[in-house]
C-alpha positions as CSV (number, residue, x, y, z in Angstrom):
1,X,0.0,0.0,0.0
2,X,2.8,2.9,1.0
3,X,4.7,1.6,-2.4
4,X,1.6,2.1,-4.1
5,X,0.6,6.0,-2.7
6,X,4.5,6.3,-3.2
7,X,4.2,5.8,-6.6
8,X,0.9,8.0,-7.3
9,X,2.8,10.8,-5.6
10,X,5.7,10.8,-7.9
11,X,2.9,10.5,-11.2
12,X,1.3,13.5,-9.8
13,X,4.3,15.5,-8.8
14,X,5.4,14.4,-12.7
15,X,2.1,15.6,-13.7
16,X,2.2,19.1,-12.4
17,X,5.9,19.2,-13.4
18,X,4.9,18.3,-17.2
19,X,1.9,21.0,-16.9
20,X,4.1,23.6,-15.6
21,X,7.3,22.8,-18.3
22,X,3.8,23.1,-21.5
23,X,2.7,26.0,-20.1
24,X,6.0,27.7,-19.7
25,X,6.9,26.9,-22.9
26,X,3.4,28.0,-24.3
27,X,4.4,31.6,-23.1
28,X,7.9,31.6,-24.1
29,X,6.9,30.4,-27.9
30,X,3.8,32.3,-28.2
31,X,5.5,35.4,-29.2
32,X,7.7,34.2,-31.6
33,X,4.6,32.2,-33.2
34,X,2.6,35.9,-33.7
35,X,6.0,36.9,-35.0
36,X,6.1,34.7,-37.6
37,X,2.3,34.8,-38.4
38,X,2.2,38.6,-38.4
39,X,5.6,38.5,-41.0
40,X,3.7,36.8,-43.7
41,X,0.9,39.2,-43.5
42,X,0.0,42.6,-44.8
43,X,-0.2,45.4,-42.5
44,X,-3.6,45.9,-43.2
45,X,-4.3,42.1,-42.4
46,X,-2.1,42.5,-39.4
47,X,-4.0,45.4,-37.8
48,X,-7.2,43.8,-38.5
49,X,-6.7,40.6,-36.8
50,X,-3.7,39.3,-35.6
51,X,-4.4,36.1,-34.5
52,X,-5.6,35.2,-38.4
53,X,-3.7,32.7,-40.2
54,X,-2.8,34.4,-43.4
55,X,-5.5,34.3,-46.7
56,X,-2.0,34.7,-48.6
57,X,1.4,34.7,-47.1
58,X,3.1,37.9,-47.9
59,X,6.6,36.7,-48.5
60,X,7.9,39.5,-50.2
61,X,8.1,41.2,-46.3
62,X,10.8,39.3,-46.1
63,X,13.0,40.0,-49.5
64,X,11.6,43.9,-48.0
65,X,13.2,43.3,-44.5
66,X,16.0,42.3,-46.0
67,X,16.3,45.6,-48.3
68,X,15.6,47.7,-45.4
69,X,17.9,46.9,-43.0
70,X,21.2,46.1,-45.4
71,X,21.1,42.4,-44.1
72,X,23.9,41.0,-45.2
73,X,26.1,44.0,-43.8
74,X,24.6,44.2,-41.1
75,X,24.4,40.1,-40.0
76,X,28.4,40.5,-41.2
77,X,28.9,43.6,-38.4
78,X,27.2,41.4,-35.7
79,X,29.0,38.3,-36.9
80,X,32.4,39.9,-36.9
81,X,31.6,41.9,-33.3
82,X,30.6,38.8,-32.0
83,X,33.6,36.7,-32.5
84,X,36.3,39.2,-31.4
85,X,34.2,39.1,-28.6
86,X,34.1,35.6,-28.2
87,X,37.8,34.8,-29.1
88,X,38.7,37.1,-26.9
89,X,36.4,36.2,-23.7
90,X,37.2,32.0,-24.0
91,X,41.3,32.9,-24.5
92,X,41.9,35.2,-21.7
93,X,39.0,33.7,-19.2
94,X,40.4,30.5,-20.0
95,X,44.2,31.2,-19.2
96,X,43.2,33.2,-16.3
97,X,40.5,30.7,-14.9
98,X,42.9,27.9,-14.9
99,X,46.3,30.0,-13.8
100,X,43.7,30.9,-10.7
101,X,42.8,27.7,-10.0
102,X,45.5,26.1,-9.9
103,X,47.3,28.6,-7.8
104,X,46.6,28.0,-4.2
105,X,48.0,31.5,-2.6
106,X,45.7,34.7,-1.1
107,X,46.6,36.8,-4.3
108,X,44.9,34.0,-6.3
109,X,42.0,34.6,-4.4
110,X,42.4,37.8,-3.9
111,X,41.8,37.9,-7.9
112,X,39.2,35.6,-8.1
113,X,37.4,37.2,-5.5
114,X,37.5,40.5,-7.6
115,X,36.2,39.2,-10.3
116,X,33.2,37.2,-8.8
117,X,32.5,40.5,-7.5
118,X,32.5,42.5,-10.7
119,X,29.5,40.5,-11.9
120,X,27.3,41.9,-9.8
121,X,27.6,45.3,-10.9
122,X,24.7,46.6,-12.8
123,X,25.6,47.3,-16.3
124,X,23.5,50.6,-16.0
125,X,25.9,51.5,-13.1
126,X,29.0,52.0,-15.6
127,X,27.7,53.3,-19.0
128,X,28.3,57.1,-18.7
129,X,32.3,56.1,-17.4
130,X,32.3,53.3,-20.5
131,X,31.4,55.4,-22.9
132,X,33.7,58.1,-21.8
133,X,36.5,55.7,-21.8
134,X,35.7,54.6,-25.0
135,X,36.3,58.5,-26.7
136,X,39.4,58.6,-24.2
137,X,41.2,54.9,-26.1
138,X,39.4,56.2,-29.5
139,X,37.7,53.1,-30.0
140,X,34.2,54.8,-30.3
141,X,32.7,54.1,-33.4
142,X,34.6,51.1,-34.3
143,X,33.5,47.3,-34.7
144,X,36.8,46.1,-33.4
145,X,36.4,48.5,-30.5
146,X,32.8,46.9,-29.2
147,X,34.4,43.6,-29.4
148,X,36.9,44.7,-27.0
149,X,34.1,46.3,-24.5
150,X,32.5,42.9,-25.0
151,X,35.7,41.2,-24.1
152,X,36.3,43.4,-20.8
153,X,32.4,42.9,-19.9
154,X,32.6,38.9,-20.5
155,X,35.6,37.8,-19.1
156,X,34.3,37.8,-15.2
157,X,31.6,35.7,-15.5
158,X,33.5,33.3,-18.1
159,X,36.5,33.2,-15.4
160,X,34.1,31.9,-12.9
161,X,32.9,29.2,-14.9
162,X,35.9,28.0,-15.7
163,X,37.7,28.3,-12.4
164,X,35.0,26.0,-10.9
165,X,35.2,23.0,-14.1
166,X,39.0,23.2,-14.1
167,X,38.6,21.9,-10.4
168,X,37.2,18.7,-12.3
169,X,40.3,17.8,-13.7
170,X,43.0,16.1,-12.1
171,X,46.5,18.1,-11.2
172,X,47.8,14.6,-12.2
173,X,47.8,15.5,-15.9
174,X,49.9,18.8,-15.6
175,X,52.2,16.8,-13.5
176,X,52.8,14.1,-16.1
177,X,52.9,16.7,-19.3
178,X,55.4,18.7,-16.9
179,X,57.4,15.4,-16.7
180,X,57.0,14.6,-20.5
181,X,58.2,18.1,-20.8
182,X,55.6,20.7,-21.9
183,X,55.6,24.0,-21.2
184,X,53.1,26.1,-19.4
185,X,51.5,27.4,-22.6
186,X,51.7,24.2,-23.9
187,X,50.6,22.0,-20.8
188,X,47.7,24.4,-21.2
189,X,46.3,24.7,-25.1
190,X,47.6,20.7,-25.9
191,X,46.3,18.9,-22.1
192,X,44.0,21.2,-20.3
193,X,42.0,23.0,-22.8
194,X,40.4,20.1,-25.1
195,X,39.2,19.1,-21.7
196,X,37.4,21.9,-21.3
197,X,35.1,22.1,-24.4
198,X,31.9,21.2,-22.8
199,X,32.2,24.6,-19.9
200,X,33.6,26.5,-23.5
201,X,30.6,25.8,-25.2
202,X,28.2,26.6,-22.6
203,X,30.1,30.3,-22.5
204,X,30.2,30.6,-26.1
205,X,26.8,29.8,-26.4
206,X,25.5,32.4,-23.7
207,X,27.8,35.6,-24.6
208,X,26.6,34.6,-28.6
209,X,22.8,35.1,-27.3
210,X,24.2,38.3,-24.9
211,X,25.9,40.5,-27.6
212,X,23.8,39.2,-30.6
213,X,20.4,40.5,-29.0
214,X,22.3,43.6,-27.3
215,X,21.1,46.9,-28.2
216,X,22.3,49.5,-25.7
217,X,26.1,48.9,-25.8
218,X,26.3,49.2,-29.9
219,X,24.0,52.0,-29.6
220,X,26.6,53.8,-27.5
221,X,29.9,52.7,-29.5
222,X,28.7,52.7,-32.9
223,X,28.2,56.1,-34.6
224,X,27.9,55.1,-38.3
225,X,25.2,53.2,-40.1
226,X,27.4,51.5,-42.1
227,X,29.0,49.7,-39.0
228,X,25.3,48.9,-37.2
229,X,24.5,45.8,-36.1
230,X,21.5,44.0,-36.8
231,X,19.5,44.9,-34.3
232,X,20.6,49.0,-34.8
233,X,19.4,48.7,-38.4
234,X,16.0,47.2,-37.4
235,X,15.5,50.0,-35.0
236,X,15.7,51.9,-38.0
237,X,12.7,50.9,-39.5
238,X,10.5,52.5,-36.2
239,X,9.7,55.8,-37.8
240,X,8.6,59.0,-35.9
241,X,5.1,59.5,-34.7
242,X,4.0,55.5,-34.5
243,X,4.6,55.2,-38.1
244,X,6.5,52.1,-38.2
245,X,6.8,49.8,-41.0
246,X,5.3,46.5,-38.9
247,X,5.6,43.9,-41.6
248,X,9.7,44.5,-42.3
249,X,10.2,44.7,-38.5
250,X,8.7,41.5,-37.9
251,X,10.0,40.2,-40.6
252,X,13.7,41.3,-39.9
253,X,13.3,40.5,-36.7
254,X,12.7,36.8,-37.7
255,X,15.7,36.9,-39.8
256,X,17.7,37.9,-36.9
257,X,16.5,35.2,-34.5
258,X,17.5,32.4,-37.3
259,X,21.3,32.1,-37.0
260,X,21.3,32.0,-33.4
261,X,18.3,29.7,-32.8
262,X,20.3,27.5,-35.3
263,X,23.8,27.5,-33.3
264,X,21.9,27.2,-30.2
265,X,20.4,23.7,-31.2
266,X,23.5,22.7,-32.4
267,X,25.1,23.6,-28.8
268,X,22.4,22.9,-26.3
269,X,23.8,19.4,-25.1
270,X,27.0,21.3,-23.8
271,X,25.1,23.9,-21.8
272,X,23.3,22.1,-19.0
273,X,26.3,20.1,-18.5
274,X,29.0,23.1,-18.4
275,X,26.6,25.2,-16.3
276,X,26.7,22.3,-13.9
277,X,30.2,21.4,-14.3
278,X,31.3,25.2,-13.7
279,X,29.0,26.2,-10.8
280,X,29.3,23.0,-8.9
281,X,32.2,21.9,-8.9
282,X,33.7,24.8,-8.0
């Protein structure tokens, strides 16, 4: 009998937990669903009704969109910000969380301890002092330049992570490639850092989704059109006075969400598992 209620417990408690997880995931895909709909519709059709499926689907708000907003430059901006950013963020954050963690001294954690600390500072707290250094090192304006604010903003919380999952692995292995004898740079890029793909994935994968769908920092930076990234250019297309073009905004914005929906699905399995990895182990 107590096997039994034991058992109907844990199909309720999976029960609610399964109705919880649909209707979660009813609100998070909602919006992109009347995204979608709305971007193959007129904006007549869209103002009517817009929870209508489509009489005709309006594809050519698309090939629009992708006039509008320069797509190709602009999906080449974001690309190329984003991977000084993330080049930079796994190289240094890697060195540094595994120089820290295996350094057992109080400046070590002196260090570490600074940098835990920097991620809770609002990013609202510093913009006025970023953007002033940014005129003061001449890197306003400049693609290569955001990457580099990305790079100082990133590294803290990517140095956490992988201070904590370098824990995981054994100080047996730098000990034997000392003996076999590797260098430190070596011992580190040859030994230690294929083992740490899974925790490198899981940051690639969040500071991709951080500076791809940032607006306020290239805002700031960037002062020609020519350099805006995608989301800049879209913001374009909100004209004065409420008169915004609907259908290309929805439409770009679709556009936008592609490559990184498409690199996130490709990279989910490392994420839990890094995330994990990083936090608890450390």
């Amino acid at each position: 009998m107590k096997a039994t209620r034991v058992r109907f417990g844990r199909r309720v408690g999976s029960a609610f937990i399964f109705l919880f997880l649909l209707v979660a995931s009813v609100f998070t895909l909602f919006p992109i669903y009347m995204g979608l709909l709305n971007s193959l519709k007129t904006e007549g059709a869209m103002m009517n009704n817009m929870l209508a499926i489509p009489a005709h689907f309006e594809f050519g708000n698309y090939a629009d969109a992708f006039r509008k907003v320069k797509f190709m430059q602009s999906l080449w901006n974001t690309f190329y910000v984003a991977m000084i950013g993330l080049v930079g963020i796994i190289v240094f954050s890697s060195m540094a969380g595994y120089k820290l963690s295996r350094t057992s001294s109080k400046l070590s954690g002196f260090f570490f301890g600074l940098f835990a600390m920097s991620i809770l500072i609002p990013f609202n707290s510093i913009v006025i002092t970023l953007t002033k250094i940014a005129k003061e090192l001449h890197i306003q304006g400049s693609l290569i330049g955001l990457g580099l604010v990305y790079v100082g903003l990133g590294v803290a919380f990517a140095i956490f992570l992988y201070h904590g999952f370098v824990k995981s692995i054994p100080r047996d292995l730098d000990e034997a490639a000392v003996i076999d004898g590797c260098g430190e740079f070596r011992l580190f890029f040859v030994v230690i850092f294929p083992m740490l793909v899974p925790i490198t994935a899981t940051i690639a994968i969040l500071n991709l989704l951080w500076m791809w769908n940032d607006f306020l920092l290239p805002l700031l930076i960037l002062t020609d059109s020519d350099k805006y990234t995608l989301l800049l250019s879209i913001n374009m297309l909100f004209g004065e006075y409420g008169n915004n073009d609907w259908s290309a905004i929805l439409a770009a914005l679709i556009l936008t969400m592609l490559p990184v929906i498409i690199i996130y699905l490709l990279l989910q399995k490392f994420i839990l598992r890094g995330i994990a990895d990083g936090a608890i182990k450390g």
